[in-house]
PLY file of the C-alpha trace (Angstrom):
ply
format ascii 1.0
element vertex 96
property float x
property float y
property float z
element edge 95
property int vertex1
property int vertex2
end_header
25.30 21.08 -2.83
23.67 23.24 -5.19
24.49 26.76 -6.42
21.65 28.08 -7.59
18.66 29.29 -5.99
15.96 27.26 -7.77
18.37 24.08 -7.27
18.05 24.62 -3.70
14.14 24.82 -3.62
14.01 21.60 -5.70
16.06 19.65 -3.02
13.98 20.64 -0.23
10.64 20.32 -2.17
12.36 16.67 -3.18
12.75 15.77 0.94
9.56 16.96 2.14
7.91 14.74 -1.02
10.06 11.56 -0.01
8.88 11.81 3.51
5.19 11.90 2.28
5.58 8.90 -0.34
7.33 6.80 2.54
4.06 7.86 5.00
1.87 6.39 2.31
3.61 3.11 1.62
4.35 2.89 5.20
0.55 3.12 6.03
-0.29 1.10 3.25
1.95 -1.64 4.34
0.42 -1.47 8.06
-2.83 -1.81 6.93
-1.93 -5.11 4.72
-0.73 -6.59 7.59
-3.71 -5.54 9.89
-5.81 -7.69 7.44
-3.81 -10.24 7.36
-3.93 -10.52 11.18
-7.42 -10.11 10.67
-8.06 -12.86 8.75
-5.85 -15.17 10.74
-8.29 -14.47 13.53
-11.45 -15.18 11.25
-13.38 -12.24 12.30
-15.59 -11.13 9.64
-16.33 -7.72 10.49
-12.98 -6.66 11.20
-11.73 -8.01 8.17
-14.51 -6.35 5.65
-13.59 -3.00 7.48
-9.61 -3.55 7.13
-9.88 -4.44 3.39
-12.18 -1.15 2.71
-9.91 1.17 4.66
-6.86 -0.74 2.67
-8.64 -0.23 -0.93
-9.60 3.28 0.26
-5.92 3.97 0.96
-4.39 2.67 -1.42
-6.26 4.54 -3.73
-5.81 7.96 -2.61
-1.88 6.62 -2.64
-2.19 5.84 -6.43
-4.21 9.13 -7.07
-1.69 11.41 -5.41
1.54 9.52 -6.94
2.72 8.18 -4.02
2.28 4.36 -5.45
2.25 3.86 -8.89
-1.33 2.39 -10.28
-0.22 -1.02 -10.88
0.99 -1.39 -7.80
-1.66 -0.55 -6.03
-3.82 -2.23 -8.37
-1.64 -5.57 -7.54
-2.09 -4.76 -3.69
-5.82 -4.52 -3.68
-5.56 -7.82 -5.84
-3.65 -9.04 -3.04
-6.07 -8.33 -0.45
-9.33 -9.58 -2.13
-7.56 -12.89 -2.44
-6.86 -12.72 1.28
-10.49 -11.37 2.20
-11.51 -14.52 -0.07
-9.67 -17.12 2.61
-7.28 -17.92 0.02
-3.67 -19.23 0.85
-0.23 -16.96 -0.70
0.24 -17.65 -3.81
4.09 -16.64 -3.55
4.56 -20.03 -1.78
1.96 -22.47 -3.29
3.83 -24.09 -6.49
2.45 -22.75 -9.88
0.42 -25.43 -12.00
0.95 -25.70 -15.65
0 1
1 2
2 3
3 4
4 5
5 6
6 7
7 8
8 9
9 10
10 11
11 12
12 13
13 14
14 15
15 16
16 17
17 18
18 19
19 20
20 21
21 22
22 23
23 24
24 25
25 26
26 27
27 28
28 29
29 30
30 31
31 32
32 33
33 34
34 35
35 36
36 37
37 38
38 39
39 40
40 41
41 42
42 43
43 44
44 45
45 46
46 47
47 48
48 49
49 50
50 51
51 52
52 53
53 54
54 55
55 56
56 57
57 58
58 59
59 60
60 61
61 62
62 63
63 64
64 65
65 66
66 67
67 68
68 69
69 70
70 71
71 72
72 73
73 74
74 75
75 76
76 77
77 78
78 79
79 80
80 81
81 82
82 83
83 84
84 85
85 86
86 87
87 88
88 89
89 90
90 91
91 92
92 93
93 94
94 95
């Protein structure tokens, strides 16, 4: 526990900040997997709209801290190649 004052006010500052950063990776994550659903389904519409709302998000996220901008720079990669039909790379084999 701290002693001083200003210690004090830096823990509780530090909680109310982790509780925000896990809303917007939470949110983020729900909204990858709503376009992923999305495009499982093959609607068109719903997919355009998840993918702007994700991009949208995870921007804000990257501007306020909350993801760093690589990462979200690697998500919205993520989701254009799912918007473009293609398969996850994570488990297709790499060609050299």
């Amino acid at each position: 526990m701290p002693n001083i004052r200003q210690q004090e006010k830096r823990v509780r500052q530090a909680s109310r900040q982790r509780i925000e950063n896990l809303r917007w990776r939470s949110t983020a994550k729900t909204l990858m997997r709503r376009l992923r659903d999305a495009a499982e389904k093959g609607d068109a519409t719903t997919v355009t709209s998840s993918y702007r709302e994700l991009v949208s998000w995870l921007d804000k996220a990257a501007s306020r801290g909350a993801l760093h901008k690589n990462t979200a720079a690697r998500r919205k990669s993520q989701a254009a190649r799912i918007v473009a039909g293609e398969r996850d790379t994570a488990a297709a084999p790499k060609s050299k």
